[in-house]
C-alpha positions in Angstrom: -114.9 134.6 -104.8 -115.6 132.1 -102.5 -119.0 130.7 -101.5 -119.6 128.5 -99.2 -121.7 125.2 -99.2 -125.5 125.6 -98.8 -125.5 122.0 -96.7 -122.4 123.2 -94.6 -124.4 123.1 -91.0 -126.1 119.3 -91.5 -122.1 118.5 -91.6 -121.6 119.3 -87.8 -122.5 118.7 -84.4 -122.9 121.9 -82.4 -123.1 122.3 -77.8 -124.0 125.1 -75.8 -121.0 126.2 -74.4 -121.7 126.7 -70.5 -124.6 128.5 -69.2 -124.5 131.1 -72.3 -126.3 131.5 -75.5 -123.2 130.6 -77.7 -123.6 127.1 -79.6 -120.3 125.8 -80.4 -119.0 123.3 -83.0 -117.4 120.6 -81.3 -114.8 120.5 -83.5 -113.1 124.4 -84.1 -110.0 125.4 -86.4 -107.0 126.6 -84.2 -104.4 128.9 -86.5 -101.4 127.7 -84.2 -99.4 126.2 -87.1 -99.7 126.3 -90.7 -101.0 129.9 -91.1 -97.7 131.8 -90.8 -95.6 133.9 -92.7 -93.4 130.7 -93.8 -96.5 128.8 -95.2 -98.2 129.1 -98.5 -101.2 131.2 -98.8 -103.6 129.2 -101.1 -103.4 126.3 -99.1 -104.8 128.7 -95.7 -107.8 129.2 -98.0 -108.3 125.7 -98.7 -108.3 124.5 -95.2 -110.5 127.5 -93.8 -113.0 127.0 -96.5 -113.1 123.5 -95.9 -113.7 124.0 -92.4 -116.3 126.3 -93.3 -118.2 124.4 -95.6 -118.3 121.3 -93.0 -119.8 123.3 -90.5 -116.6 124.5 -88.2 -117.6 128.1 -87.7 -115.2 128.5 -84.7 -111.4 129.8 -85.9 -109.3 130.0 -83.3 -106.2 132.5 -82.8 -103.4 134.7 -81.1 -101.1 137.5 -81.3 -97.8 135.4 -81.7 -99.3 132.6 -83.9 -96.7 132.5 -86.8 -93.9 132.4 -87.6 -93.5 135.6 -88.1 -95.7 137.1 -84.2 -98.6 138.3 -86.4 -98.7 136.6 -89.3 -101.1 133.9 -88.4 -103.7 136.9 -87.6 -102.9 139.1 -90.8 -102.8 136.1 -93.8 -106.6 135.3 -91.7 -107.4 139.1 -92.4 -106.4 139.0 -95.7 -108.9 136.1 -96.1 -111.7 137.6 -94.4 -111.5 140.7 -96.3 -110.9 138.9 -99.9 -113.5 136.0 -99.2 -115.2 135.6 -95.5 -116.7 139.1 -94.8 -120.2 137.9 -95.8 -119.9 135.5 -93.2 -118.7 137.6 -90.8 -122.1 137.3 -88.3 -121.6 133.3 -88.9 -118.1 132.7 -87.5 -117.4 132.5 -84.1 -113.6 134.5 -84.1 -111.3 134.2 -81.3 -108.0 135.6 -80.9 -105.5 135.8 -77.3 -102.8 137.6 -75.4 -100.4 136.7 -72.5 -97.1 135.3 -74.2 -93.9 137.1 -75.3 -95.2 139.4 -78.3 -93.4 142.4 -78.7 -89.8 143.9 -76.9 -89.9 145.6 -73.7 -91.7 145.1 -70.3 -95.0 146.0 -71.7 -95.6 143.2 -74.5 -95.9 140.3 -72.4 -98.1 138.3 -69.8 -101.2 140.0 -68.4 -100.7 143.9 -68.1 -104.1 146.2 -68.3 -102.1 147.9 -70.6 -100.6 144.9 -72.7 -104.0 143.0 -72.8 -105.5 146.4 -74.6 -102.7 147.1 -76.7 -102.4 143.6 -78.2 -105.9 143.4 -79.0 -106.1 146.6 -80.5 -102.9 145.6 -82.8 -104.9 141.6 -83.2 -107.9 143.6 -84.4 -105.9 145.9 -86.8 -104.1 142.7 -88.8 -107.6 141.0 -89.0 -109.3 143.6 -90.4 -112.0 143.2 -87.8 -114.1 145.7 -85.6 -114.6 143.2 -83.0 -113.7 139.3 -82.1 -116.1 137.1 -80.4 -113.5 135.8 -78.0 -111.0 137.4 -76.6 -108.6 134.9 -74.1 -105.9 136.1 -71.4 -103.4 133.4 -73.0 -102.0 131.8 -69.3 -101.8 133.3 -65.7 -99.8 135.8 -65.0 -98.1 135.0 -61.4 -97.0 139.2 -61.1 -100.1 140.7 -62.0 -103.1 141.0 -59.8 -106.2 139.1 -61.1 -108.4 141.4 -60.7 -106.4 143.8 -63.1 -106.0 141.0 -65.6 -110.5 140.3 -65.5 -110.9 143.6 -65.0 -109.3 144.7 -68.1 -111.2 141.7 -70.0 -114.3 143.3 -68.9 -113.3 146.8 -70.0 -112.5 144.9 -73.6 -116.3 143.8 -73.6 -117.8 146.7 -72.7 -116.0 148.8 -75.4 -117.0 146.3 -78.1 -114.1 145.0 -78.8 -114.7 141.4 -78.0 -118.4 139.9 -77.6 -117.2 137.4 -74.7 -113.9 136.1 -72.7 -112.0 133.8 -72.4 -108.9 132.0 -70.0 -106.7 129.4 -71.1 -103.9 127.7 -69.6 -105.2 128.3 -65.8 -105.4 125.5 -62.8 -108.4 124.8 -61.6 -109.0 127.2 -58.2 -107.4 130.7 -60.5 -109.7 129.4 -63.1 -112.4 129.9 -60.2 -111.2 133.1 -59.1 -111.5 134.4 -62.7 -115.2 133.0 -63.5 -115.8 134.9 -60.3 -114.1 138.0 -60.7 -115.6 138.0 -64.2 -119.4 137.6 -63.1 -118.6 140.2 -60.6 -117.8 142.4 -63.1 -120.6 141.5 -65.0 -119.0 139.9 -67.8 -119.2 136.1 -67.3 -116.2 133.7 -68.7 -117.6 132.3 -71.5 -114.9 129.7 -71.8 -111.5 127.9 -71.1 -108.9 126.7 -73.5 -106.3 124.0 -71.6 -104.8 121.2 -73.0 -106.2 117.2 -72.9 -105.7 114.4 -74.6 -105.9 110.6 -73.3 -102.1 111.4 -72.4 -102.5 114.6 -70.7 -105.1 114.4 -68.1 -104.3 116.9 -65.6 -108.3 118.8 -66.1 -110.1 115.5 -64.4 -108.1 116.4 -61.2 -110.2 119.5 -60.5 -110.4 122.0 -63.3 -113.7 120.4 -65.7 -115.7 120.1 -61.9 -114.4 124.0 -61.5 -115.8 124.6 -65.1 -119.1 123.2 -64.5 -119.8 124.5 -61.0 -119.2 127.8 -62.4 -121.1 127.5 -65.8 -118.1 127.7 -68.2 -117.6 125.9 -71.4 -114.4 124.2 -72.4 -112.3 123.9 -75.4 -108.8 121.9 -75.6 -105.7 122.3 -77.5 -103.4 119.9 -78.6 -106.0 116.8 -78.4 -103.6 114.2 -80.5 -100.7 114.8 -78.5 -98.7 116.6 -81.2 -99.4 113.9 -83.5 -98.3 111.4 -80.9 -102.3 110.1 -81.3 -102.2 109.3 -85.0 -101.0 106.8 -87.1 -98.1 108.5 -87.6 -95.7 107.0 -84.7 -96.8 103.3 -85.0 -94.0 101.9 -86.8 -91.5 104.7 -85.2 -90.8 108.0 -85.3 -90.7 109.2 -88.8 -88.1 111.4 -90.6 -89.6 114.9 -90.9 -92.1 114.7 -88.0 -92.6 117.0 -85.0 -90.6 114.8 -83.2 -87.6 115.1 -85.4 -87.4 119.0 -85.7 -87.8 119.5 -81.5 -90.7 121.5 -81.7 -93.2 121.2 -78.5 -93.1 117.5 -79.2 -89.4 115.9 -78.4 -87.9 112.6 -80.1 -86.9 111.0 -76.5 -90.5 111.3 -75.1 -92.1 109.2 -77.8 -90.7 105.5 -76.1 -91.0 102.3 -76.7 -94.1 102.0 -74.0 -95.9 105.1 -75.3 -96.2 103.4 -78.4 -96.7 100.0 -77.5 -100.4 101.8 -75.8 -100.4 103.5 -79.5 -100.2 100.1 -81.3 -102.9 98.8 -78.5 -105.8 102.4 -79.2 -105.0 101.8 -82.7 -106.2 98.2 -82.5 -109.7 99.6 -80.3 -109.9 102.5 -83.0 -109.8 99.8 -85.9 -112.5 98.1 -84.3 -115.0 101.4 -84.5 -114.1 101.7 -88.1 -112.2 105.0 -87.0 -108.3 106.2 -87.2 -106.7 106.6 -84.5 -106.8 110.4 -84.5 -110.9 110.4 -85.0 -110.6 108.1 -82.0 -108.5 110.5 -79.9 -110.9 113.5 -80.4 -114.1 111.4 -80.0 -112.9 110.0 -76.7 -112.0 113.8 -75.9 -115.7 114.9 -76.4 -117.1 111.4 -75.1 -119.2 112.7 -71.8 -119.6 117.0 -73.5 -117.5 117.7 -70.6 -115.3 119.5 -73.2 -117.5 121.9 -75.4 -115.3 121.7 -78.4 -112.0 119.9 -79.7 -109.2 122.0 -81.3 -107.8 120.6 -84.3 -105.3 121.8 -86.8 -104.7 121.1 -90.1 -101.9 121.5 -92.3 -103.9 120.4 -95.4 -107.8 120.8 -96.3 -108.2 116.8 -96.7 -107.6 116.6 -93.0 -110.6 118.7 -92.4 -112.4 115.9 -94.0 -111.1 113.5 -91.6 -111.6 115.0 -88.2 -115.4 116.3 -88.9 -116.3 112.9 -89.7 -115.8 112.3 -86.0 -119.4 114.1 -85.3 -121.1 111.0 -86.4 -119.8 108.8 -83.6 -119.1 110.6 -80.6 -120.5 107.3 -78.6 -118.0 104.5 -77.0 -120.1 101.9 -75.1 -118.4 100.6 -71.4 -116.4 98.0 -73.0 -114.7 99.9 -75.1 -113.8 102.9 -72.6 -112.6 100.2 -69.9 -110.0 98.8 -72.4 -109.0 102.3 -73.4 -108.7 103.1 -69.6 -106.5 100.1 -69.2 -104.8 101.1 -72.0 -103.9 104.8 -70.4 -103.2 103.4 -67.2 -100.6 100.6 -67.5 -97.3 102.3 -66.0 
C-alpha cells in the first residue's frame, strides 16, 4: 500500500483562496487527460502519488473527464479506495457538471435537476460521501441563475460538497453568482477560467470581479496546450496535440507564435527555468490566481512543475520584456 512522504508539505507553496478558510496549493492536479478509460492504470497511481508526496493536495475533476464520460472519476475512485482513503481529510477533491454528459434533455448544462443527479452519479464512481468542491462547469444561457446557485447551495447544505465553485463564466455573471451565492448563504469559494500569457481575457474584468467579491481563482490550461513548452520551438512535432486536432489546432501554432516562444524561452533560460515552469510562475506572479492547473501525463513531470514554488518572483526587467514579448502583433 501506498504511503506517502513524511516531508511532502515543506515541498509546496500553499494561499488562502479568497476570503475563506481553504489554503490552497498553488499548483493542483487536474484529471482532464490522462486518467481515462484508454490510459494505463499504474501510471494514474504514479502521477497522483507523486503529486501527493510534493505537496499538491488539490485533484481536480468532472463528470465527462475521459475518454470514456466517467472514467476519469471512477479509475480516481479505485485509487482512493485501494491507496488514498487515509488521506481522505488531507485532499482538497473537486469534481464539476455543466457539459454534455449523458443522452436526453436532462444530462446537460445547468438544470436543478441535472446539477443533483450528476453529482450524485460523480460521488457514486469516486467512492466518496462528499467532495470539497463542487463547480457548475460554464454558464448556462437557458437556465435562470438563481436556479443554477440555488441548486449549488442545496448541494452544500445536504453534505454533498463542502464548498462551490464556477468556471468558465465572464466577469459581471461571475458577480451575479458570488452574489446570489452569499445570499444564499453559501459563499463561492472559487473560479476555474482559463489564462495563460496567450489567453488573457480575465485582466479585462473578471480577477477585479474576483477580488471585489472575495473569491479565489484557479486556471486551466496555463501552457497553452503545450504551446508554452519546449515542445513547439523547432516546429510542430509529429504526435503532439497539435497533430491529432484536439483543443489545440496545427494552423494556430504560426510562424509568429513561435518566434515570441523562441524569444520567453530565451527569458526563461536566463532564470534557470523551462519554459513551462516559466509559464506557470508568471501565471501565479502577483497571487491574483490562487492556484495553477497542471496536468501530467507522466509522474516526472510532477517533479518539474512543483519546482516552480521556489521562484514565483520576476523582477520589473524581466516582466517588461515578457510584456513586450506578448504584445508585439
Amino acid at each position: 500500500m501506498y504511503v506517502a512522504k513524511e516531508n511532502r508539505y515543506e515541498q509546496m507553496q500553499y494561499l488562502r483562496c479568497g476570503k475563506s478558510g481553504i489554503m490552497m496549493p498553488r499548483v493542483a492536479l487536474g484529471l482532464w487527460h490522462n486518467f481515462g478509460s484508454v490510459d494505463q492504470y499504474d501510471n494514474m497511481k504514479k502521477i497522483l502519488f507523486e503529486a501527493f508526496d510534493h505537496g499538491i493536495t488539490h485533484f481536480d475533476l468532472a463528470n465527462n473527464y475521459g475518454p470514456v464520460y466517467g472514467s476519469a472519476e471512477e479509475n480516481f475512485g479505485r485509487i482512493m479506495e485501494s491507496d488514498l482513503r487515509r488521506y481522505r481529510d488531507e485532499l482538497l477533491i473537486s469534481t464539476k457538471a455543466g457539459y454534455d454528459m449523458w443522452p436526453g434533455p436532462y444530462g446537460n448544462f445547468g438544470s436543478r435537476k441535472y446539477l443533483m443527479s450528476s453529482l450524485d452519479q460523480s460521488l457514486s464512481r469516486m467512492k466518496l460521501d462528499y467532495v470539497d468542491i463542487f463547480y457548475h462547469h460554464r454558464p448556462d444561457p437557458d437556465t435562470p441563475l438563481e436556479e443554477t446557485m440555488g441548486a449549488l447551495s442545496d448541494i452544500v447544505r445536504q453534505g454533498k460538497a463542502l464548498y462551490v465553485g464556477i468556471s468558465n463564466y465572464q466577469d459581471e455573471d461571475a458577480r451575479k453568482a458570488a452574489r446570489l451565492l452569499r445570499a444564499n448563504g453559501t459563499p463561492l469559494l472559487i473560479h476555474q477560467p482559463r489564462y495563460n500569457m496567450f489567453d488573457r481575457w480575465i485582466e479585462d474584468g473578471l480577477q477585479e470581479v474576483l477580488e471585489e467579491e472575495g473569491v479565489g481563482s484557479i486556471v486551466f490550461s496555463p501552457l497553452a496546450q503545450g504551446v508554452l513548452t519546449d515542445k513547439y520551438l523547432n516546429g510542430i512535432p509529429e504526435g503532439s496535440r497539435a497533430t491529432r486536432n484536439h483543443f489545440l489546432k496545427g494552423e494556430n501554432i504560426t510562424p509568429e507564435l513561435l518566434e515570441k516562444v523562441k524569444k520567453l524561452n530565451k527569458i526563461a533560460d536566463g532564470r534557470g527555468q523551462t519554459l513551462a515552469q516559466m509559464a506557470l510562475a508568471w501565471v501565479l506572479r502577483n497571487n491574483k490566481v490562487t492556484t495553477v492547473l497542471i496536468g501530467a501525463s507522466r509522474a516526472e513531470q510532477i517533479l518539474d512543475n512543483v519546482k516552480i514554488v521556489n521562484h514565483l518572483q520576476f523582477d520589473e526587467g524581466e516582466l517588461q520584456m515578457i510584456e513586450e514579448i506578448l504584445q508585439n502583433k
